[in-house]
C-alpha positions as CSV (number, residue, x, y, z in Angstrom):
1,X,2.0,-28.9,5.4
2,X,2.5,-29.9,1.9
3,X,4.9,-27.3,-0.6
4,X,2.4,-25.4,-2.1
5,X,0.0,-23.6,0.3
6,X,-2.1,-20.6,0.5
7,X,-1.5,-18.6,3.8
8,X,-4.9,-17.0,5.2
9,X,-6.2,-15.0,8.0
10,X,-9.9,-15.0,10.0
11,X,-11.8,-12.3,8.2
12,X,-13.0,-11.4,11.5
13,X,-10.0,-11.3,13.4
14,X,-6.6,-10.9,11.2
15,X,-4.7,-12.3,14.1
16,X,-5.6,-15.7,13.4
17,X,-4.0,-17.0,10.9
18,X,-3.9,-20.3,9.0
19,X,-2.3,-22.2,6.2
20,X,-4.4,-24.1,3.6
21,X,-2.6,-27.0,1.6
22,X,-2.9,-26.2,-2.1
23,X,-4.3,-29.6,-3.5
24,X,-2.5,-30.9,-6.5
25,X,-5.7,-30.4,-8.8
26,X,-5.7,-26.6,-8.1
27,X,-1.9,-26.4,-9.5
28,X,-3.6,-27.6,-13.3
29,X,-4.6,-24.8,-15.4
30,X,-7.0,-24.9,-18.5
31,X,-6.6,-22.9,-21.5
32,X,-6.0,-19.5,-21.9
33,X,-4.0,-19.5,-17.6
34,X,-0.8,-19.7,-16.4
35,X,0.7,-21.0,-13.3
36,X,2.7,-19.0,-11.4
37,X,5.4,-19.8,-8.8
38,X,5.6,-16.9,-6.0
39,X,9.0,-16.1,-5.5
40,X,9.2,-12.7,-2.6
41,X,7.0,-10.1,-1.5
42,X,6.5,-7.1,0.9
43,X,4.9,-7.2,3.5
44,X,3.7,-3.0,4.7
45,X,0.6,-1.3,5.9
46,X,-0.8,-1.6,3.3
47,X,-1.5,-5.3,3.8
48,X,-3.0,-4.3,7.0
49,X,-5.0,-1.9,5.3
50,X,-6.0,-4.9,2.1
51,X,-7.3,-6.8,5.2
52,X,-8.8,-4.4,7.4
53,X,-11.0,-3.2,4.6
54,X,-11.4,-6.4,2.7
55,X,-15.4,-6.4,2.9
56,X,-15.7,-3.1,2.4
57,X,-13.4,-2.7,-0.7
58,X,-13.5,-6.2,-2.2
59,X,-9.5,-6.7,-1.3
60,X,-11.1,-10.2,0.2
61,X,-12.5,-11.0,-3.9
62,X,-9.4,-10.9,-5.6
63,X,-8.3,-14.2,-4.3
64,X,-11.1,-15.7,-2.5
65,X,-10.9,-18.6,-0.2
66,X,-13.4,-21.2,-0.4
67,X,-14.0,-21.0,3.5
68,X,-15.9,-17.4,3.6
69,X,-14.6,-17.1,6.8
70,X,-11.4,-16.9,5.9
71,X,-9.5,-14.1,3.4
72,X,-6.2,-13.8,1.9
73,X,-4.8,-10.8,1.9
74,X,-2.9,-9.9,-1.5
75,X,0.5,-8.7,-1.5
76,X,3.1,-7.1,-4.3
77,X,5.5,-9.1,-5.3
78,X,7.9,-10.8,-7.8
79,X,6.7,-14.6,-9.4
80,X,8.0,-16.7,-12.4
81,X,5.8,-18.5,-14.7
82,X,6.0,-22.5,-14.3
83,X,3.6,-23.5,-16.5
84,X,1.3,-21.9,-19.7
85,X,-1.5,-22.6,-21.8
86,X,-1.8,-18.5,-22.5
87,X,-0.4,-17.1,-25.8
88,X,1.7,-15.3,-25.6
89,X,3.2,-15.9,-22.1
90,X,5.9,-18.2,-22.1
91,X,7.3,-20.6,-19.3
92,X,9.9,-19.0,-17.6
93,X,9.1,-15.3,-17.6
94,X,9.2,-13.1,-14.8
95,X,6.0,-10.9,-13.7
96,X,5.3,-8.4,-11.0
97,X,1.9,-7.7,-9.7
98,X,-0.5,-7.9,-7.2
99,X,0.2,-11.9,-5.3
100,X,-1.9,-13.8,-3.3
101,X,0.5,-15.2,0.0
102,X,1.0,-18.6,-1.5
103,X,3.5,-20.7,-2.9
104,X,1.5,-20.4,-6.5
105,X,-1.1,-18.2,-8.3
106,X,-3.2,-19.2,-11.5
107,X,-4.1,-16.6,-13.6
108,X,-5.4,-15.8,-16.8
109,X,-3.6,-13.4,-18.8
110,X,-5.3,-10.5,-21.8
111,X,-5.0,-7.7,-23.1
112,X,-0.9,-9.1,-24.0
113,X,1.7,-6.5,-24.7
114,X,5.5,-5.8,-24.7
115,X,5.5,-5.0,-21.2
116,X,2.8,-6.5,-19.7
117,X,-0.5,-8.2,-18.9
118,X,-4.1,-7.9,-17.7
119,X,-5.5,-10.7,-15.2
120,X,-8.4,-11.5,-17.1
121,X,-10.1,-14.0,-14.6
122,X,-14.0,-13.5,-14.7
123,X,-14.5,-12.7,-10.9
124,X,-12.0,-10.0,-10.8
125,X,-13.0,-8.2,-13.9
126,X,-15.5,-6.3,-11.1
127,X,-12.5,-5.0,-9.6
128,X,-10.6,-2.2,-9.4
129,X,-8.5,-2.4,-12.9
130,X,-5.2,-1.1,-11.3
131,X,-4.7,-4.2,-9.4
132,X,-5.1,-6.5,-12.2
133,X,-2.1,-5.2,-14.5
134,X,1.0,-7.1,-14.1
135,X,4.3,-6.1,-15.9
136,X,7.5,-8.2,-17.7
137,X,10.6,-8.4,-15.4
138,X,13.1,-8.2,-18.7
139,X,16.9,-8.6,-17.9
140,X,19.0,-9.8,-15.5
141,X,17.5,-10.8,-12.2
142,X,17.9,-7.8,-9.8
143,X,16.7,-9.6,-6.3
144,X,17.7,-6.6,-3.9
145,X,16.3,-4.1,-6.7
146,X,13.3,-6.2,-7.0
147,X,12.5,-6.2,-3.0
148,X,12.5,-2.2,-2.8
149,X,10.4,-2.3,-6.1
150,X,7.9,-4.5,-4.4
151,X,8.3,-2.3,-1.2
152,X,7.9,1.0,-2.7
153,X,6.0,0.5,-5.9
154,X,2.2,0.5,-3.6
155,X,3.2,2.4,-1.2
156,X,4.7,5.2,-3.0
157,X,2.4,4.7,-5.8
158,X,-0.4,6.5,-3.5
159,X,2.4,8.5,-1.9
160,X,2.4,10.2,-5.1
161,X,-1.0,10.3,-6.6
162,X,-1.8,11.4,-2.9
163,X,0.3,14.5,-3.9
164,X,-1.3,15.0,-7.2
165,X,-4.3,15.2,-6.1
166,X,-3.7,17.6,-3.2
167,X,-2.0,19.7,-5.8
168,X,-4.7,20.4,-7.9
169,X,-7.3,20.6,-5.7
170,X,-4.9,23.5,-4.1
171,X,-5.1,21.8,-0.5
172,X,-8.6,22.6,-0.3
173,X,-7.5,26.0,0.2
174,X,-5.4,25.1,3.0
175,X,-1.9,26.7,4.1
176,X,-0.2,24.4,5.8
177,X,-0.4,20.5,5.5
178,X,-0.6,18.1,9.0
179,X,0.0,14.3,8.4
180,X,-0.6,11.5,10.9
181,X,2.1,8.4,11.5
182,X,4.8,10.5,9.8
183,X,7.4,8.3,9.8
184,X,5.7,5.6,8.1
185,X,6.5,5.0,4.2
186,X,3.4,6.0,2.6
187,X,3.5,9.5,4.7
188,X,7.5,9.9,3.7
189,X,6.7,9.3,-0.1
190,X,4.0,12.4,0.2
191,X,6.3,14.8,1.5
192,X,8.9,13.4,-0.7
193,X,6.6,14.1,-3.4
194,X,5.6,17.1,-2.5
195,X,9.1,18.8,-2.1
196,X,10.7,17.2,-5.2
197,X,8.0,17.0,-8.1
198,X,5.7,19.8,-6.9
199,X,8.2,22.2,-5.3
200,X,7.5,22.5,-2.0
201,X,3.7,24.0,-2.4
202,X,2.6,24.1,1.1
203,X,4.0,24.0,4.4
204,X,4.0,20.5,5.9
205,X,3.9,19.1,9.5
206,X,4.4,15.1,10.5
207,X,3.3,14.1,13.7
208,X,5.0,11.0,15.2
209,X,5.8,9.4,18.7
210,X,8.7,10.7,20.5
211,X,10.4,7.2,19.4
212,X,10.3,8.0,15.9
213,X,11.0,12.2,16.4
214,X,14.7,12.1,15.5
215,X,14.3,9.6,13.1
216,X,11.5,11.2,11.1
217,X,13.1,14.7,11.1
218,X,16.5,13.2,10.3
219,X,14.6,12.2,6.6
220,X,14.3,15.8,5.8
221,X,11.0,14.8,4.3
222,X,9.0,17.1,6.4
223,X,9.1,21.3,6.9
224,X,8.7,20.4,10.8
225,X,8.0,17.2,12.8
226,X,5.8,17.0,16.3
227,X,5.1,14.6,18.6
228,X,1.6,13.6,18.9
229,X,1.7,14.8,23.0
230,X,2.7,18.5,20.9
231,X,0.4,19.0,18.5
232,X,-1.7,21.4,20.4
233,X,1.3,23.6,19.8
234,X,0.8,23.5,16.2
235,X,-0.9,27.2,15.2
236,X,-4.2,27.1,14.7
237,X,-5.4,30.7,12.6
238,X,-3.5,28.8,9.7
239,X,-6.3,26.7,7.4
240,X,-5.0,23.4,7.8
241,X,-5.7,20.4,5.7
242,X,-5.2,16.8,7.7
243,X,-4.2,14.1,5.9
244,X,-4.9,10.9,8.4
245,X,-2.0,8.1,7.0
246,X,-2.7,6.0,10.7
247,X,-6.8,5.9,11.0
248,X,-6.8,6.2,15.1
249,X,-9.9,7.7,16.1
250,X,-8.8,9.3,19.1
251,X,-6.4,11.3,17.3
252,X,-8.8,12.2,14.7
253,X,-10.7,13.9,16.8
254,X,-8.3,15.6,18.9
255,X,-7.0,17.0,15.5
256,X,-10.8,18.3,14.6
257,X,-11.0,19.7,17.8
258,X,-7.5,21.5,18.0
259,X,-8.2,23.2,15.0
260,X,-12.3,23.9,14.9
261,X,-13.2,26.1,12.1
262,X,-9.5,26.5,10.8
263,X,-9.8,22.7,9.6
264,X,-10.7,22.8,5.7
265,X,-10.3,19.5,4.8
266,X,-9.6,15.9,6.3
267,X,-8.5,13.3,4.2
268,X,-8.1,9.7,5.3
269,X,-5.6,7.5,3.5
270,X,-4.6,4.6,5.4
271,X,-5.3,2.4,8.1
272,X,-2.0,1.4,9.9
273,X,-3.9,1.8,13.1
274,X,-6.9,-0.6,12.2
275,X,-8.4,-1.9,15.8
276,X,-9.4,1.6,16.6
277,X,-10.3,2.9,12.7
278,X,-13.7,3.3,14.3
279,X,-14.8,5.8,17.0
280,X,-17.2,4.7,20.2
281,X,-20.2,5.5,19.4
282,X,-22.2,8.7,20.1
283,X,-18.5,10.3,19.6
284,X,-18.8,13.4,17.1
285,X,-16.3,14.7,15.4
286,X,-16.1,18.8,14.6
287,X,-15.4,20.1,11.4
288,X,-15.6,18.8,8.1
289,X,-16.2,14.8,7.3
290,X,-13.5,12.8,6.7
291,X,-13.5,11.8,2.9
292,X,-11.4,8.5,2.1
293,X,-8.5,8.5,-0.6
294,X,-8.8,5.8,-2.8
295,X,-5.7,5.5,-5.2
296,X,-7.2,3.2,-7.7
297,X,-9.7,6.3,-9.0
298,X,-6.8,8.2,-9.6
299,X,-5.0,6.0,-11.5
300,X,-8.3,5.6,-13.4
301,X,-8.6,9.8,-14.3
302,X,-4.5,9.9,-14.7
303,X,-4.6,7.2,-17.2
304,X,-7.4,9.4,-18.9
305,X,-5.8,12.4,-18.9
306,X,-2.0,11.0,-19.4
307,X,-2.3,7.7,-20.9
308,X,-1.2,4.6,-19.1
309,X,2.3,5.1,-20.1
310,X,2.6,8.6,-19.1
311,X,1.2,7.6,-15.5
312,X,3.8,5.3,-15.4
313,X,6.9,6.9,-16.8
314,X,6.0,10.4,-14.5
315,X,5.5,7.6,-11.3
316,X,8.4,5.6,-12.3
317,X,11.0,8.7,-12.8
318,X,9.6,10.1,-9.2
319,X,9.8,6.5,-7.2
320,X,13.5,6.4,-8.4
321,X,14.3,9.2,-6.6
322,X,12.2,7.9,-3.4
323,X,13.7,4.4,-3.5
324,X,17.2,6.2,-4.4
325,X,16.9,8.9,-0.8
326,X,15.4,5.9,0.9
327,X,19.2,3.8,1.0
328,X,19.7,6.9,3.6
329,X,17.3,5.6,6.2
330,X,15.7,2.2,5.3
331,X,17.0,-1.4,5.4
332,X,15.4,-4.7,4.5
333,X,14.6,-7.6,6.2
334,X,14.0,-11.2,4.7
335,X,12.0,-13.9,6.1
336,X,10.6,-17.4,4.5
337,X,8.0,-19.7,5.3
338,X,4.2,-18.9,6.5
339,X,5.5,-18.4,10.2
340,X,7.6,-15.6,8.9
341,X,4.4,-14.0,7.3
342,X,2.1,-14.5,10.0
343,X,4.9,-13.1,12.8
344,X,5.6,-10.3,10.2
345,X,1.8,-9.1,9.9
346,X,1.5,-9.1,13.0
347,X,4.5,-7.0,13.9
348,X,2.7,-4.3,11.2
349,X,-0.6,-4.7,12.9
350,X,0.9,-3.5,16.4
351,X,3.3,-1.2,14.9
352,X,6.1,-3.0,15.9
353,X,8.2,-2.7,13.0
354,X,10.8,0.3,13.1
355,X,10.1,2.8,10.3
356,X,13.8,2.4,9.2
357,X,12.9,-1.2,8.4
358,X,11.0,-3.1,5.3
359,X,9.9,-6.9,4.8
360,X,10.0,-9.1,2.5
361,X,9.1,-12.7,2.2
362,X,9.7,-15.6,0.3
363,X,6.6,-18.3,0.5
């Protein structure tokens, strides 16, 4: 393996993973690009869920590998610029954004401004806009700052617009709130969300495993916490809104039938539990249709209605808080090399890693 390498997985089968030697020719950029050297990233569900639904939402395009069988799966991370032939970008700066899993990225920077830039790269300009803005890193280098940013920033970012949403579509007219895989990040920044920057508007209830019970109530994130063997306890007269964070299709359907006609509204939002995101077939499911949240088209109507900076000053203010309560509970773990990526996605596709835990990588 030579030093600079992009790390890829089988379209078909994410398990099987391979690393693709970066010839020197790729490393030279033309006018108007920069090259970038990757410096750490995260590693969370939401990579699983970037792979899982690569095809179907275009997470495959944004850095495409010249095998179609393969795909790399992007990740959010920290990289410094090693080379420039952009305007306005200078060697040396510091950028945060939306990383292939390689030693290096080329891209080609617009739309310049004081604290950031727009990947202006012809094939992505199709894609969804949110995942094409990258951002300054001004001042002193923060590294353990900088790996709960990269942990936190995706994750929480739909935590919260998650919330936003619920909020003013008032739950659907729902009265109490029933979230799947409860202890993982994405679920903790909604009811985070909900009980700091909306005041507490509905009652909420995390299922988990019996592994994860104590630990999940012990966040105080959630009015009340159930195992998934309980939730046929869980009162069904109250209009109930499900919010699906795991995409387990068994589950699914035991939720639609525990609560029948008292289910308003079910809302899917991840995919932590991809091999069985799809039920047997001839399965029904009661009750209303799922309906998919994609965070991107939020960000597109909040930008509308807010402006770009006052999205990201009311996210910014709110993830503080998150990242600040999440010291409590959550630690970090660091890893290097492509063996360390591959071991650590596939520790998130079995849901091996503890939900007290985070990763980050260094290429």
């Amino acid at each position: 393996m030579s030093d600079s390498y992009d790390f890829a997985v089988r379209r078909d089968d994410m398990r099987d993973t391979t690393v693709i030697d970066i010839p020197g020719d790729d490393l030279e950029i033309e006018d108007g690009q920069i090259l970038l050297a990757v410096d750490h990233f995260s590693l969370t569900a939401n990579n699983v869920t970037y792979g899982a639904m690569g095809e179907a939402m275009s997470y495959w395009n944004f850095y495409p590998a010249d095998d179609v069988s393969l795909g790399r799966i992007p990740a959010w991370g920290y990289a410094d610029v090693i080379a420039s032939k952009a305007d306005g970008i200078e060697v040396g700066t510091r950028v945060f954004g939306y990383l292939p899993m390689s030693t290096h990225a080329v891209l080609e920077p617009g739309r310049i401004r004081e604290s950031g830039f727009t990947d202006v790269t012809g094939y992505r300009t199709e894609l969804p806009a949110v995942y094409n803005e990258y951002r300054l890193v001004t001042g002193e280098k923060d590294e353990e700052r900088e790996r709960l940013v990269s942990i936190f920033m995706p994750l929480y970012g739909t935590s919260w617009l998650l919330a936003d949403w619920l909020v003013e579509i008032d739950f659907a007219g729902a009265a109490q709130l029933v979230a799947s895989s409860a202890s993982s990040k994405t679920a903790l920044g909604l009811g985070h969300a909900l009980q700091t920057d909306f005041d507490s508007p509905i009652d909420t209830i995390g299922l988990t495993s019996p592994g994860n019970l104590e630990f999940t109530r012990g966040t105080e994130h959630w009015d009340a916490v159930v195992t998934y063997d309980d939730l046929e306890s869980i009162d069904t007269e109250t209009p109930t809104i499900y919010v699906d964070f795991g995409g387990n299709a068994n589950l699914r359907h035991r939720i639609h039938s525990h609560f029948g006609d008292g289910l308003v509204a079910s809302v899917a939002v991840g995919i932590a539990d991809w091999e069985s995101m799809v039920p047997e077939e001839g399965a029904s499911l009661p009750g209303p249709q799922p309906q998919f949240f994609f965070a991107p088209d939020r960000v597109v109507k909040r930008n509308a209605d807010w402006g770009e900076d006052g999205l990201g000053q009311r996210l910014a203010r709110s993830q503080d808080r998150f990242t600040d309560r999440s010291r409590e509970w959550m630690t970090v773990r660091t890893g290097s090399g492509p063996d360390a990526i591959r071991d650590s996605l596939i520790e998130l596709m079995d849901g091996k890693v503890p939900p007290n835990e985070a990763i980050s990588v260094n290429p």
